[in-house]
mmCIF file as Biopython writes it, N, C-alpha, C and O atoms, coordinates in Angstrom:
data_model
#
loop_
_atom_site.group_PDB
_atom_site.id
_atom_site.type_symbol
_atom_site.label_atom_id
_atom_site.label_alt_id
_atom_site.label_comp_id
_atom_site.label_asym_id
_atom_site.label_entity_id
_atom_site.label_seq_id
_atom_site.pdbx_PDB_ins_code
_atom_site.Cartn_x
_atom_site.Cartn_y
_atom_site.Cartn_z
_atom_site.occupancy
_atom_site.B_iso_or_equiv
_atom_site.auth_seq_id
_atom_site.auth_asym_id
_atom_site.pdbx_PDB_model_num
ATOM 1   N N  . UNK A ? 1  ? 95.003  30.856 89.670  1.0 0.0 1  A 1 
ATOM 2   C CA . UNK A ? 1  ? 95.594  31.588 88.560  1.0 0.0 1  A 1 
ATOM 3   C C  . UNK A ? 1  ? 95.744  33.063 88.890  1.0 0.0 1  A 1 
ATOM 4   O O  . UNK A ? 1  ? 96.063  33.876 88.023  1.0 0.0 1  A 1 
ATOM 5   N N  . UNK A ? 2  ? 95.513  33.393 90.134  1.0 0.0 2  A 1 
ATOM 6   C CA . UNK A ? 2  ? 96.022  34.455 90.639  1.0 0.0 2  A 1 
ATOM 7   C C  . UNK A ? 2  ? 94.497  35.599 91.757  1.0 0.0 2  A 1 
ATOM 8   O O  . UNK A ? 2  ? 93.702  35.453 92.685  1.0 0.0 2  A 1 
ATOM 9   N N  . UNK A ? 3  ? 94.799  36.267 91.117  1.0 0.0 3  A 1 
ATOM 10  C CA . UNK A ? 3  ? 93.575  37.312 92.423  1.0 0.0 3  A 1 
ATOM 11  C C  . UNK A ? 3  ? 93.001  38.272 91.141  1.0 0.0 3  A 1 
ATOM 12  O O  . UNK A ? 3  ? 93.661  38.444 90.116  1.0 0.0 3  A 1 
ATOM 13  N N  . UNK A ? 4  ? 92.007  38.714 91.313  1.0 0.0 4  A 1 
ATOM 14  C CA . UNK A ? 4  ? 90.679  39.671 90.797  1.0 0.0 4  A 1 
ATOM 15  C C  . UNK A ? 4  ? 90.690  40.573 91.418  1.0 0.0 4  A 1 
ATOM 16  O O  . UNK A ? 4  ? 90.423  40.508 92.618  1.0 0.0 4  A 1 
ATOM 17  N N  . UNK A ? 5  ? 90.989  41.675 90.831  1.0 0.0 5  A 1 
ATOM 18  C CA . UNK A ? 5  ? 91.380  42.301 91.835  1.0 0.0 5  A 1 
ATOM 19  C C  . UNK A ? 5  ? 90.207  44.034 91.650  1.0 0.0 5  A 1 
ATOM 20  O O  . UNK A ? 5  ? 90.346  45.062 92.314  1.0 0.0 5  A 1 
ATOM 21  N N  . UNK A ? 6  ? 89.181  43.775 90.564  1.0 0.0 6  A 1 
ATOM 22  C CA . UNK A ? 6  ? 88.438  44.451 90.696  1.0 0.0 6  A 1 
ATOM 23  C C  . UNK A ? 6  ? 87.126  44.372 89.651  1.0 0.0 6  A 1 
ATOM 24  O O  . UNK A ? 6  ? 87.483  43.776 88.634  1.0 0.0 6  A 1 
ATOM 25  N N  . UNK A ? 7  ? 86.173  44.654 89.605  1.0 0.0 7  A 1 
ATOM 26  C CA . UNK A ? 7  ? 84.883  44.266 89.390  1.0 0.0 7  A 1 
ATOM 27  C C  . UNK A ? 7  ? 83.457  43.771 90.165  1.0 0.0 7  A 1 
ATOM 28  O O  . UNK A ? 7  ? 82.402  43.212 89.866  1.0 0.0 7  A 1 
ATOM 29  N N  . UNK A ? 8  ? 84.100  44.328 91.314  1.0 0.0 8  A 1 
ATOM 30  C CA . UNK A ? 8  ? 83.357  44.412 92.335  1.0 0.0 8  A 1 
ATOM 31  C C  . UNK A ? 8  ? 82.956  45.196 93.105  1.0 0.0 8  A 1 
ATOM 32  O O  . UNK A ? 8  ? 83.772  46.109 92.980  1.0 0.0 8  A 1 
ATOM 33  N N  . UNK A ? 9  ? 81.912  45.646 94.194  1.0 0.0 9  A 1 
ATOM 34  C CA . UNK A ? 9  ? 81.284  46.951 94.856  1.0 0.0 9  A 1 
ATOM 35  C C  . UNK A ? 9  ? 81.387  45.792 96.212  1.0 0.0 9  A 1 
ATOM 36  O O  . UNK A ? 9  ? 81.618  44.583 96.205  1.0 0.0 9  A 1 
ATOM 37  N N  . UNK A ? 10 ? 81.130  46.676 97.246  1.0 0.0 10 A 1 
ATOM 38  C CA . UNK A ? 10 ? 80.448  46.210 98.482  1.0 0.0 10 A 1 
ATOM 39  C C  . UNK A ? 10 ? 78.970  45.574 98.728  1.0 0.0 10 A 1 
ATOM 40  O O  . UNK A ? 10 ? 78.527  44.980 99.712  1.0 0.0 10 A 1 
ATOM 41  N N  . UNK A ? 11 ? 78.299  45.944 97.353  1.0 0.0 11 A 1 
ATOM 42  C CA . UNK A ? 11 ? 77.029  45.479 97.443  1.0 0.0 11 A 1 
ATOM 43  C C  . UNK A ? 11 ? 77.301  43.920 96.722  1.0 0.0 11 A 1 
ATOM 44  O O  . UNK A ? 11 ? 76.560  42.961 96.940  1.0 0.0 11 A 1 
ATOM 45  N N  . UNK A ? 12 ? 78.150  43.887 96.090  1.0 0.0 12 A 1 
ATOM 46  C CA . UNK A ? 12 ? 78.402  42.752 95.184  1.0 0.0 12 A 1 
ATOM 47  C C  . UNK A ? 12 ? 78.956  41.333 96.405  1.0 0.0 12 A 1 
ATOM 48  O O  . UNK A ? 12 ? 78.774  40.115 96.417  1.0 0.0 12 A 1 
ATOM 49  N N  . UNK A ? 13 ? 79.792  42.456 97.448  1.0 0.0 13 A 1 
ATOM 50  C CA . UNK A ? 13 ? 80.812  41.700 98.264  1.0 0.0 13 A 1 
ATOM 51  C C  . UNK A ? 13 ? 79.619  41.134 98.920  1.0 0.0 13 A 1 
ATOM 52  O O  . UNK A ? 13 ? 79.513  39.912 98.813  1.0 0.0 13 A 1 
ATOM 53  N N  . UNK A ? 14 ? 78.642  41.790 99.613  1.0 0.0 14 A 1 
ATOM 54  C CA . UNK A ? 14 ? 77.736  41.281 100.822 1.0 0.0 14 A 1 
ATOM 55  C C  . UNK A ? 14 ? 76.799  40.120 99.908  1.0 0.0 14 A 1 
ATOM 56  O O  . UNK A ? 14 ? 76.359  39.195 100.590 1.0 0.0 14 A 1 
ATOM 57  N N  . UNK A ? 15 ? 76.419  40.095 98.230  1.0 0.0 15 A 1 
ATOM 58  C CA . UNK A ? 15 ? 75.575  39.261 97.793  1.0 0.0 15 A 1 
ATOM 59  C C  . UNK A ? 15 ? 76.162  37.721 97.561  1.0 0.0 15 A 1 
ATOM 60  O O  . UNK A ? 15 ? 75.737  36.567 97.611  1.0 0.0 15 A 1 
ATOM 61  N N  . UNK A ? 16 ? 77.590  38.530 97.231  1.0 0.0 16 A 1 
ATOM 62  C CA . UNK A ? 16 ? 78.122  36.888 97.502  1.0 0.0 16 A 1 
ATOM 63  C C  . UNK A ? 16 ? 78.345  35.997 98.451  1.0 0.0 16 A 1 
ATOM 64  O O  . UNK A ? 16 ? 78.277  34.782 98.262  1.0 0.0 16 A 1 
ATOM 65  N N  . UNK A ? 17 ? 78.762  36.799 100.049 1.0 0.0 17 A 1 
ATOM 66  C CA . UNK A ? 17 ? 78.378  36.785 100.989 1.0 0.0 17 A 1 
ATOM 67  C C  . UNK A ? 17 ? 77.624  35.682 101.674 1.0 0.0 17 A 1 
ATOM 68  O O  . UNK A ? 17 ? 78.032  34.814 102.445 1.0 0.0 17 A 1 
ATOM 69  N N  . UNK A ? 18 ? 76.224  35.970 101.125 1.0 0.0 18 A 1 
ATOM 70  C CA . UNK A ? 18 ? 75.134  35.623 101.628 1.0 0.0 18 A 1 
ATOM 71  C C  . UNK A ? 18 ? 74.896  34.445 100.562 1.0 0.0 18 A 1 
ATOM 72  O O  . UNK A ? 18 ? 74.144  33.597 101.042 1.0 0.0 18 A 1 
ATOM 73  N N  . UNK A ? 19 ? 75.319  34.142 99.246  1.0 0.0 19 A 1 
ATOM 74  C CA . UNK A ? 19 ? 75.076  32.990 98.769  1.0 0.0 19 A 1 
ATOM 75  C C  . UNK A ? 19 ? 75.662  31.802 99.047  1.0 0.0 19 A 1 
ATOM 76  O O  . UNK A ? 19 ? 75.148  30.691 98.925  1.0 0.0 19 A 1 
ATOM 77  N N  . UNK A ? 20 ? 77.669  32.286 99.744  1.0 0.0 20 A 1 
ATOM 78  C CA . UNK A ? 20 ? 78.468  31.348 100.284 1.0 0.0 20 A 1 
ATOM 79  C C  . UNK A ? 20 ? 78.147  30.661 101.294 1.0 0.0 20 A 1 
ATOM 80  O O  . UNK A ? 20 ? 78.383  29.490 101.592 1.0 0.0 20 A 1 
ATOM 81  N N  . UNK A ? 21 ? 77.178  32.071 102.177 1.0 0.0 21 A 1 
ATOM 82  C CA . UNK A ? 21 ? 77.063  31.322 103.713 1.0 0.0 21 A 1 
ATOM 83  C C  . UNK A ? 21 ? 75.949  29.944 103.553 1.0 0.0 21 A 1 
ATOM 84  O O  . UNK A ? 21 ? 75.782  29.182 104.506 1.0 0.0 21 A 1 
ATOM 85  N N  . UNK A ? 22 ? 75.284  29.764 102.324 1.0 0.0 22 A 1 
ATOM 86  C CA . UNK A ? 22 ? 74.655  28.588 102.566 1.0 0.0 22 A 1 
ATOM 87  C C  . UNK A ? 22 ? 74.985  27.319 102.239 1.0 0.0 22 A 1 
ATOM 88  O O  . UNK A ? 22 ? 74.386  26.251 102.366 1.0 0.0 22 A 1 
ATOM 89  N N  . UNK A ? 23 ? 76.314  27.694 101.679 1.0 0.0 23 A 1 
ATOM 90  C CA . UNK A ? 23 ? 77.110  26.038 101.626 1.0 0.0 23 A 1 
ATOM 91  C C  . UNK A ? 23 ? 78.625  26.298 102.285 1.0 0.0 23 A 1 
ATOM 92  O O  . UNK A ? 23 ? 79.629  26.084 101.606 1.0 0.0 23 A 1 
ATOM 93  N N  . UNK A ? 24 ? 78.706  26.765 103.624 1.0 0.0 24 A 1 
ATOM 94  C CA . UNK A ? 24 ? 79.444  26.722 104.503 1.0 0.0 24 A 1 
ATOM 95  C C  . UNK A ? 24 ? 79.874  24.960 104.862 1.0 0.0 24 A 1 
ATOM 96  O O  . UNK A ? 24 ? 79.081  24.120 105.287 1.0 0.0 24 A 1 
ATOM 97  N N  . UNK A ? 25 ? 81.006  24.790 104.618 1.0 0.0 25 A 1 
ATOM 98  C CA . UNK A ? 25 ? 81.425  22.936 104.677 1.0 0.0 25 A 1 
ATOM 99  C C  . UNK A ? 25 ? 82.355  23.138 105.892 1.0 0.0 25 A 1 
ATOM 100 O O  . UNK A ? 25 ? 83.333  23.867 105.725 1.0 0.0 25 A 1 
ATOM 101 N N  . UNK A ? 26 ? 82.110  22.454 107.339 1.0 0.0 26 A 1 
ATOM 102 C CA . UNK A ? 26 ? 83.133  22.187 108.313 1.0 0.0 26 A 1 
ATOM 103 C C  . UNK A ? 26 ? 84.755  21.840 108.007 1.0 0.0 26 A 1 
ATOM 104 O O  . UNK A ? 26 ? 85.510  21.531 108.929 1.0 0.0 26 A 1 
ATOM 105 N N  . UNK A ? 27 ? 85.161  21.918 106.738 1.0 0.0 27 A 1 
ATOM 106 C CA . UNK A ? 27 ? 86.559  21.391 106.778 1.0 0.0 27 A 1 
ATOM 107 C C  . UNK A ? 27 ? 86.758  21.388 105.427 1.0 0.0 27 A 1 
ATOM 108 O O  . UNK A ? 27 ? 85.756  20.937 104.871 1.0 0.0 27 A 1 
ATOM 109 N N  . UNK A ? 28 ? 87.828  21.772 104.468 1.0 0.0 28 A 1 
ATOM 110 C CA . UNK A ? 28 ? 88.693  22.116 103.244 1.0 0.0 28 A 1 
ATOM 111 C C  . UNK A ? 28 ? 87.966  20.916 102.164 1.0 0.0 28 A 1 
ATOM 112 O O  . UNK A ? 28 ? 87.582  19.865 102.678 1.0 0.0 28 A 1 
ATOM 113 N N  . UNK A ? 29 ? 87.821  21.095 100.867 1.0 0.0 29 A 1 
ATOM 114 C CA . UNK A ? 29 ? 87.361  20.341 99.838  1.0 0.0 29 A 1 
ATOM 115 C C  . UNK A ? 29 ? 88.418  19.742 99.205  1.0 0.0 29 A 1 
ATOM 116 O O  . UNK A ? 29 ? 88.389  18.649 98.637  1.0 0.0 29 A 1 
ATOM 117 N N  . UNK A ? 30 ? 89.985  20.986 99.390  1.0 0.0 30 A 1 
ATOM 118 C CA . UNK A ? 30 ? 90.843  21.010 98.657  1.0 0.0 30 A 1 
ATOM 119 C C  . UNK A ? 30 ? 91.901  19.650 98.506  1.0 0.0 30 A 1 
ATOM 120 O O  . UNK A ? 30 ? 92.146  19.245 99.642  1.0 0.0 30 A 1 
ATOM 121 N N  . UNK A ? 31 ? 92.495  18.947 97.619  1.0 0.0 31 A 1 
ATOM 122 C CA . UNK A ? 31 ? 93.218  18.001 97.540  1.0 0.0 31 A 1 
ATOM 123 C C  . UNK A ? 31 ? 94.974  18.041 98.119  1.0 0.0 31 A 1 
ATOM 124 O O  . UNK A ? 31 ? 95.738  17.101 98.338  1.0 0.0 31 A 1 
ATOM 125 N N  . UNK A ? 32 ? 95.215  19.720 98.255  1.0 0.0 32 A 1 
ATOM 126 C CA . UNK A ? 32 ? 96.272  19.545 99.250  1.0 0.0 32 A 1 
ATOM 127 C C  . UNK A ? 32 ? 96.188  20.356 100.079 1.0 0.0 32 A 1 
ATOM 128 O O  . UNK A ? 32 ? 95.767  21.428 99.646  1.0 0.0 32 A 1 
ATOM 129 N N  . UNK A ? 33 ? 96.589  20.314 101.993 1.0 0.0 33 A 1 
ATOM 130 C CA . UNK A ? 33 ? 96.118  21.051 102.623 1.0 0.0 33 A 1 
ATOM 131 C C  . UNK A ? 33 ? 96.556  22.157 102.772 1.0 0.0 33 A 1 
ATOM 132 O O  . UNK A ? 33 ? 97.748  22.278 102.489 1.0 0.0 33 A 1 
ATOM 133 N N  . UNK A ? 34 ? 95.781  23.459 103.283 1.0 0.0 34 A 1 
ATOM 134 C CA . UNK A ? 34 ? 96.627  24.857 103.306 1.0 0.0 34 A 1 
ATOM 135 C C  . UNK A ? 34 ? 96.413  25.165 104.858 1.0 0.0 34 A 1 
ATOM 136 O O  . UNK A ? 34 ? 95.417  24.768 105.462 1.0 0.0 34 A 1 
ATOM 137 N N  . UNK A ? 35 ? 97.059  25.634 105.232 1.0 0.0 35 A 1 
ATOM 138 C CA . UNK A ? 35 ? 96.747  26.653 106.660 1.0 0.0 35 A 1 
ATOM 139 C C  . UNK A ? 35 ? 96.161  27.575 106.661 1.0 0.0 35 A 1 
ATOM 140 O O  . UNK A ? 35 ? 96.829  28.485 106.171 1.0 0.0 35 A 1 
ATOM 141 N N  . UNK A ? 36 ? 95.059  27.928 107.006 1.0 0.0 36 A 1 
ATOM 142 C CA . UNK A ? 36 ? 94.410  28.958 107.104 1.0 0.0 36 A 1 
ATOM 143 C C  . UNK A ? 36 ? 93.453  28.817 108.408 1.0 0.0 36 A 1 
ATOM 144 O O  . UNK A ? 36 ? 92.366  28.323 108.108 1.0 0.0 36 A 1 
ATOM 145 N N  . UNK A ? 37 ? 93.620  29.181 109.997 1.0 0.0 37 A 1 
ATOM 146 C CA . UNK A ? 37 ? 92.861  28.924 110.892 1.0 0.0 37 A 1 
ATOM 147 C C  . UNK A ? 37 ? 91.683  29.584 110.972 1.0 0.0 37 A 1 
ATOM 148 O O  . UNK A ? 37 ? 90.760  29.003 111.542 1.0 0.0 37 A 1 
ATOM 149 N N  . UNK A ? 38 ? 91.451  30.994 110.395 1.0 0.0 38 A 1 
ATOM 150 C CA . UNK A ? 38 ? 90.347  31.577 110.350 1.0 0.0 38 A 1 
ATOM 151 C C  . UNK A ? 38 ? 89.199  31.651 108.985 1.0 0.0 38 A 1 
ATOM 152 O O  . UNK A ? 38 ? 88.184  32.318 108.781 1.0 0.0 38 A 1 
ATOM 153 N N  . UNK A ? 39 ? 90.005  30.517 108.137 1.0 0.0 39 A 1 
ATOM 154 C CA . UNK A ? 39 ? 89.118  30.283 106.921 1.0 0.0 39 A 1 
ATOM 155 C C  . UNK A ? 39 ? 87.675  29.803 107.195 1.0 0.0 39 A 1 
ATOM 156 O O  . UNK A ? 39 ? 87.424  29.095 108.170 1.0 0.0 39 A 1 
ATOM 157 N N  . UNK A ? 40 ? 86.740  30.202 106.323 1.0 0.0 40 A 1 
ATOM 158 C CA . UNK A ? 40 ? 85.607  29.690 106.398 1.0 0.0 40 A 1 
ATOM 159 C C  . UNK A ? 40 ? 85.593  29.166 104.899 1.0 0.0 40 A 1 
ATOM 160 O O  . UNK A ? 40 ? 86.031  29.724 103.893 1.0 0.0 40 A 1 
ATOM 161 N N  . UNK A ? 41 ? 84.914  27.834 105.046 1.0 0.0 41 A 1 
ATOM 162 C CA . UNK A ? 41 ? 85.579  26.855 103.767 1.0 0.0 41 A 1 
ATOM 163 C C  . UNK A ? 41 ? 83.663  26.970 103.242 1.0 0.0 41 A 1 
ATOM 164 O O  . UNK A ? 41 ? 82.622  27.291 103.815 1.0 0.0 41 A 1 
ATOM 165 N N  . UNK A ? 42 ? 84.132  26.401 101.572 1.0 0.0 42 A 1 
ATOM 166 C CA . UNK A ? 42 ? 82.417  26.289 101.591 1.0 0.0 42 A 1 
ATOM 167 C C  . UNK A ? 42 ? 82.438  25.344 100.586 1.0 0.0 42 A 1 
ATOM 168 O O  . UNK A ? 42 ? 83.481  25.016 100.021 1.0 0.0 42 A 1 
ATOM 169 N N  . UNK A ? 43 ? 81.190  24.818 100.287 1.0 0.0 43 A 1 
ATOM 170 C CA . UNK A ? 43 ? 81.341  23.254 99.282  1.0 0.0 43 A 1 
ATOM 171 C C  . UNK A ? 43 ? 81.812  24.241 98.162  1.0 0.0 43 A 1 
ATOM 172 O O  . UNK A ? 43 ? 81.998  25.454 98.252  1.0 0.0 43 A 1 
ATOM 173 N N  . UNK A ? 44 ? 81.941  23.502 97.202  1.0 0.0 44 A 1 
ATOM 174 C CA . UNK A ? 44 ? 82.531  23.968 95.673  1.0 0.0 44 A 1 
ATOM 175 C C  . UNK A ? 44 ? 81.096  23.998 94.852  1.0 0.0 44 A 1 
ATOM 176 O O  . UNK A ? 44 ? 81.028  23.211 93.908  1.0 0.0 44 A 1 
ATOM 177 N N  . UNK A ? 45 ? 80.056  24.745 95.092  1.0 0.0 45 A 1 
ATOM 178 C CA . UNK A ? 45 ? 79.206  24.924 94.256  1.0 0.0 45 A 1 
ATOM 179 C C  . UNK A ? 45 ? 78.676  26.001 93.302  1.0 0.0 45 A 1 
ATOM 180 O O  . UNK A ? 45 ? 77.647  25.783 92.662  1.0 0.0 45 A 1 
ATOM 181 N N  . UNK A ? 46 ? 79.459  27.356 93.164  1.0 0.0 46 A 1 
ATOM 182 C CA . UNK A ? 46 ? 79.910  28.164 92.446  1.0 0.0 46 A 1 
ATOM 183 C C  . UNK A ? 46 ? 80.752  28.515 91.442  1.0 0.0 46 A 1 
ATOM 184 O O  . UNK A ? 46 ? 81.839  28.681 91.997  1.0 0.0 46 A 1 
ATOM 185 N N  . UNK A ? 47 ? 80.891  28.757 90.081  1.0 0.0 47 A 1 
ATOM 186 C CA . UNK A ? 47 ? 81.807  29.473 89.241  1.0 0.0 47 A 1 
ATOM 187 C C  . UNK A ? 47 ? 82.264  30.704 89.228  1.0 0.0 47 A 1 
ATOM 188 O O  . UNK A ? 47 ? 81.479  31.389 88.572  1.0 0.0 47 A 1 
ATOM 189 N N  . UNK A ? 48 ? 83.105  31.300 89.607  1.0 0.0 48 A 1 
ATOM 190 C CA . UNK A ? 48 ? 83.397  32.688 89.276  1.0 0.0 48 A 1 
ATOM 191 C C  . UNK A ? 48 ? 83.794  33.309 87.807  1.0 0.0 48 A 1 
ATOM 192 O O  . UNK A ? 48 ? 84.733  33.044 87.056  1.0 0.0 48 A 1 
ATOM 193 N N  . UNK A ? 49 ? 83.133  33.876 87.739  1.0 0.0 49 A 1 
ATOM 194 C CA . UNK A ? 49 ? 83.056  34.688 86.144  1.0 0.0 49 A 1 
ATOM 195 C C  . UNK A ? 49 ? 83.782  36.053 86.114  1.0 0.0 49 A 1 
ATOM 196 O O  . UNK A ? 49 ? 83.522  37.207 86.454  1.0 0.0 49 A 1 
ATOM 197 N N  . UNK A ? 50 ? 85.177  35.149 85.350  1.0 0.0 50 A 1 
ATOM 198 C CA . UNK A ? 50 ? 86.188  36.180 85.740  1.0 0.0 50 A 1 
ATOM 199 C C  . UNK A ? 50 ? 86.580  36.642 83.826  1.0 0.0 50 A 1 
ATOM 200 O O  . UNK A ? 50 ? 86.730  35.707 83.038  1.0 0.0 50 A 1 
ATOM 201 N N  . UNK A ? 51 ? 86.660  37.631 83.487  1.0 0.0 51 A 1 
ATOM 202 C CA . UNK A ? 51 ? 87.018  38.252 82.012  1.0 0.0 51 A 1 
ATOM 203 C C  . UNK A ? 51 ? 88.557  38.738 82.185  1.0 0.0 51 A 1 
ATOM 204 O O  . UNK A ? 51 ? 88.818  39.606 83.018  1.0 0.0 51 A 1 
ATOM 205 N N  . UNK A ? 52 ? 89.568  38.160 81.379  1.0 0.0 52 A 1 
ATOM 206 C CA . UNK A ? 52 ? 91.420  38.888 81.422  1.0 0.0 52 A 1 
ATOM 207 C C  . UNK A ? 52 ? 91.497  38.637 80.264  1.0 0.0 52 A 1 
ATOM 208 O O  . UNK A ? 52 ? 91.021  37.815 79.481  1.0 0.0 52 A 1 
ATOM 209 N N  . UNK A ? 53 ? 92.232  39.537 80.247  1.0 0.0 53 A 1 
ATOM 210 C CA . UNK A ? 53 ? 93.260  39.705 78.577  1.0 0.0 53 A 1 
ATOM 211 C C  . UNK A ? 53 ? 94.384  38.668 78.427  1.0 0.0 53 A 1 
ATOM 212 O O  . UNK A ? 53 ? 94.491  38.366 77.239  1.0 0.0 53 A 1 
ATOM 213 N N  . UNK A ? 54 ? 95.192  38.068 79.147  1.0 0.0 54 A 1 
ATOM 214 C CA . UNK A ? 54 ? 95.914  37.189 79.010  1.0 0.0 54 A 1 
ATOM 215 C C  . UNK A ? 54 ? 96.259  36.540 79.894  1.0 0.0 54 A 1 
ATOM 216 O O  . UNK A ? 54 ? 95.774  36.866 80.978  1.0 0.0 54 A 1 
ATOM 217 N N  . UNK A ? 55 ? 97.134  35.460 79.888  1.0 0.0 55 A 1 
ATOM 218 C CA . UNK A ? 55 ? 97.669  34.584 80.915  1.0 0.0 55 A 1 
ATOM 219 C C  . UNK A ? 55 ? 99.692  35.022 80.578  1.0 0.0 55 A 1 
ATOM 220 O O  . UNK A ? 55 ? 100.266 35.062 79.490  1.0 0.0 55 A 1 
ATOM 221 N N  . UNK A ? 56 ? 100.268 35.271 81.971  1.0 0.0 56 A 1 
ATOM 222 C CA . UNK A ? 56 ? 101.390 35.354 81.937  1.0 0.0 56 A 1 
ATOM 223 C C  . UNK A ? 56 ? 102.162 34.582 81.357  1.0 0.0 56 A 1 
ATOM 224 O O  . UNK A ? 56 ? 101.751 33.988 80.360  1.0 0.0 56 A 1 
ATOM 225 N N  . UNK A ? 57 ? 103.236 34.420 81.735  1.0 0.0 57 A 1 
ATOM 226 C CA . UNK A ? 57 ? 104.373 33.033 81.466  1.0 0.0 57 A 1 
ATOM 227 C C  . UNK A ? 57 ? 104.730 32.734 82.680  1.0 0.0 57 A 1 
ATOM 228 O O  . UNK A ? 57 ? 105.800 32.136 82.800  1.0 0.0 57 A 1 
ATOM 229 N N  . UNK A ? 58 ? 104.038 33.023 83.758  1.0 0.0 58 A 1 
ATOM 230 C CA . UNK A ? 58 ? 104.007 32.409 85.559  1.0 0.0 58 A 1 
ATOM 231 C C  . UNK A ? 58 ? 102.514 31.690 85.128  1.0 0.0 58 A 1 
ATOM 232 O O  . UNK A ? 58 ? 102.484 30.677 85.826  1.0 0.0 58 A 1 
ATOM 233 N N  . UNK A ? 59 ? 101.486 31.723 84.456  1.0 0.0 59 A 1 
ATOM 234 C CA . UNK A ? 59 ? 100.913 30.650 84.314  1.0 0.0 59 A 1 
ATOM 235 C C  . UNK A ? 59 ? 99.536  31.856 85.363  1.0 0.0 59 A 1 
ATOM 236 O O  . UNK A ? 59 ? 98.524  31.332 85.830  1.0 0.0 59 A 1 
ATOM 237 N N  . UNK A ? 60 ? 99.814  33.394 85.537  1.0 0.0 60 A 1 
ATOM 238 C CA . UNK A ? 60 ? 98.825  34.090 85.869  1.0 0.0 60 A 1 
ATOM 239 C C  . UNK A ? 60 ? 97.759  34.934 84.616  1.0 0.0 60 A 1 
ATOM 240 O O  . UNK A ? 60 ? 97.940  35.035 83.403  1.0 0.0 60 A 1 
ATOM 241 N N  . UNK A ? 61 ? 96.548  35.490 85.542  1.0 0.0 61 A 1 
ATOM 242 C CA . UNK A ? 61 ? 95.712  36.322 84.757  1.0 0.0 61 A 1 
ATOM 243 C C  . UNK A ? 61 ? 96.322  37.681 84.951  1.0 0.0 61 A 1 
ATOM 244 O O  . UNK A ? 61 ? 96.764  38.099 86.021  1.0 0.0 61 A 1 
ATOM 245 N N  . UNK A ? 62 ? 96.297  38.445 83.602  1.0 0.0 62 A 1 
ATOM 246 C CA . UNK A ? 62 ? 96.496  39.469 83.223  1.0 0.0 62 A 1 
ATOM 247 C C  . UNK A ? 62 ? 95.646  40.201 83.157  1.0 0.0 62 A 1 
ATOM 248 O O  . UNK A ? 62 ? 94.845  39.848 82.292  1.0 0.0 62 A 1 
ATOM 249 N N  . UNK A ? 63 ? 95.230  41.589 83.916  1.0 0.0 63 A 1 
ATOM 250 C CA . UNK A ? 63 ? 93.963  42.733 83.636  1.0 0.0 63 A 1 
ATOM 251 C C  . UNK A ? 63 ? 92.926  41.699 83.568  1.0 0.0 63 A 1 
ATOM 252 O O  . UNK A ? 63 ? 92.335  41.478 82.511  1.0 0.0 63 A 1 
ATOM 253 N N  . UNK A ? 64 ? 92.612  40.881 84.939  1.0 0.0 64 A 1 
ATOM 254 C CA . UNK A ? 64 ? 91.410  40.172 85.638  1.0 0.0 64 A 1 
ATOM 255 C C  . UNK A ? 64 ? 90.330  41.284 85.941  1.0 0.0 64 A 1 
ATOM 256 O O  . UNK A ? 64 ? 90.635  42.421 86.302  1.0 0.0 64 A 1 
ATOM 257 N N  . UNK A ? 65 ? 88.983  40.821 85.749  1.0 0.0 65 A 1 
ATOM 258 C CA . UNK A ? 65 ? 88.196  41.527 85.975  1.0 0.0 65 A 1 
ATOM 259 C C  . UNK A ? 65 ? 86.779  40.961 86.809  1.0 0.0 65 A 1 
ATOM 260 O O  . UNK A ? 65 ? 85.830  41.566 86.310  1.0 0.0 65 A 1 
ATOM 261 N N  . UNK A ? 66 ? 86.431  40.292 87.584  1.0 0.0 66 A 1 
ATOM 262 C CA . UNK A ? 66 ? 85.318  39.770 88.108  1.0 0.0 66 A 1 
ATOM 263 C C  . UNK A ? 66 ? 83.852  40.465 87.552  1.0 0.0 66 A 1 
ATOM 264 O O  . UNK A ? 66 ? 83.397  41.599 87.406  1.0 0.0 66 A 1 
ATOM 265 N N  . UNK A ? 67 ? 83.311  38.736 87.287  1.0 0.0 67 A 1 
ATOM 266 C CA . UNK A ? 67 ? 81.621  39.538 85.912  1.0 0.0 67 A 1 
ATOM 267 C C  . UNK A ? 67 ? 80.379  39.219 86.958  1.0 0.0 67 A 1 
ATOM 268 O O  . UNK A ? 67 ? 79.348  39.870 87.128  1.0 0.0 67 A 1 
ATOM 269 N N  . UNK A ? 68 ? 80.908  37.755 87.734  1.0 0.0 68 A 1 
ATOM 270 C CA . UNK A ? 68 ? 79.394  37.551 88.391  1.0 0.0 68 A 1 
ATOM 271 C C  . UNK A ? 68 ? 79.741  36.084 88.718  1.0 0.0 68 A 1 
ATOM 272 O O  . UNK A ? 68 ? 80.843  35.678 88.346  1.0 0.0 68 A 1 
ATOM 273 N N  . UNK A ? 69 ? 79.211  35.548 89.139  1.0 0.0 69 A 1 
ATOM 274 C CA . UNK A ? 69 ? 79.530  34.593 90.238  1.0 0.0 69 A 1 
ATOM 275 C C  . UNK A ? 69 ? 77.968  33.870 89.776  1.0 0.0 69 A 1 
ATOM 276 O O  . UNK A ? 69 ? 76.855  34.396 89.771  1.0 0.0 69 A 1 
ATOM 277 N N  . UNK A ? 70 ? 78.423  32.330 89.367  1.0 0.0 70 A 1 
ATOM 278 C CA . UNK A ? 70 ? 76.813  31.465 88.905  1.0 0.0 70 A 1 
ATOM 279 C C  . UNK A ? 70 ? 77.277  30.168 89.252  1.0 0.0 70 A 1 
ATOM 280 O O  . UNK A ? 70 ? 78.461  29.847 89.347  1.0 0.0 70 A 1 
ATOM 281 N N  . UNK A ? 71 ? 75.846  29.110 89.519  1.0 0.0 71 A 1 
ATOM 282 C CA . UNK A ? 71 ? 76.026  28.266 90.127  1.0 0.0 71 A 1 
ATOM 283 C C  . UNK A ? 71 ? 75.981  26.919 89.518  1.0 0.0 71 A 1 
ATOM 284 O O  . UNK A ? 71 ? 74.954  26.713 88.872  1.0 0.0 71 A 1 
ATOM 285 N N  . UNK A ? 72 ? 76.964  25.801 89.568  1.0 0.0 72 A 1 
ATOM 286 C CA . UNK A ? 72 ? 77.608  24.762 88.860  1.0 0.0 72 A 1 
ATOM 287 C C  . UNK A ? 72 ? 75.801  24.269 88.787  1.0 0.0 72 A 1 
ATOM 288 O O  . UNK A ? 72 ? 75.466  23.238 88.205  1.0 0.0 72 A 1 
#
C-alpha cells in the first residue's frame, strides 16, 4: 500500500535490524515472484505499525507514518 516514509531514526533502523536478522528465510514467502538478487527475505513474523490519514484512489497511504514494529 505504498512506502513509510518517515517515523523512524537510525537507532530505530539498526533495532529492527537486529530483530529481522533472526528470522532470515533462504528464499521469498511471497505468492508471486519478484526479482530482487540482493534481497534478504525473512519469515513473515512481524506487523508494522504504520498510522495515515487516508488511502488514495490508487488504493495508496496518505501522510504514512511508521509507530513500531510488533510481533504476530
Amino acid at each position: 500500500m505504498g512506502k513509510v516514509g518517515t517515523g523512524w531514526s537510525r537507532t530505530v533502523s539498526s533495532q529492527i535490524r537486529k530483530q529481522l536478522d533472526t528470522v532470515v528465510s533462504p528464499k521469498s514467502k511471497l505468492t508471486r515472484p519478484i526479482r530482487k538478487p540482493k534481497a534478504t527475505w525473512v519469515e513473515p513474523k512481524f506487523y508494522a505499525d504504520v498510522e495515515y490519514r487516508s488511502i488514495t484512489s490508487e488504493g495508496l497511504l496518505r501522510a504514512s507514518s511508521f509507530r513500531g514494529l510488533s510481533k504476530r
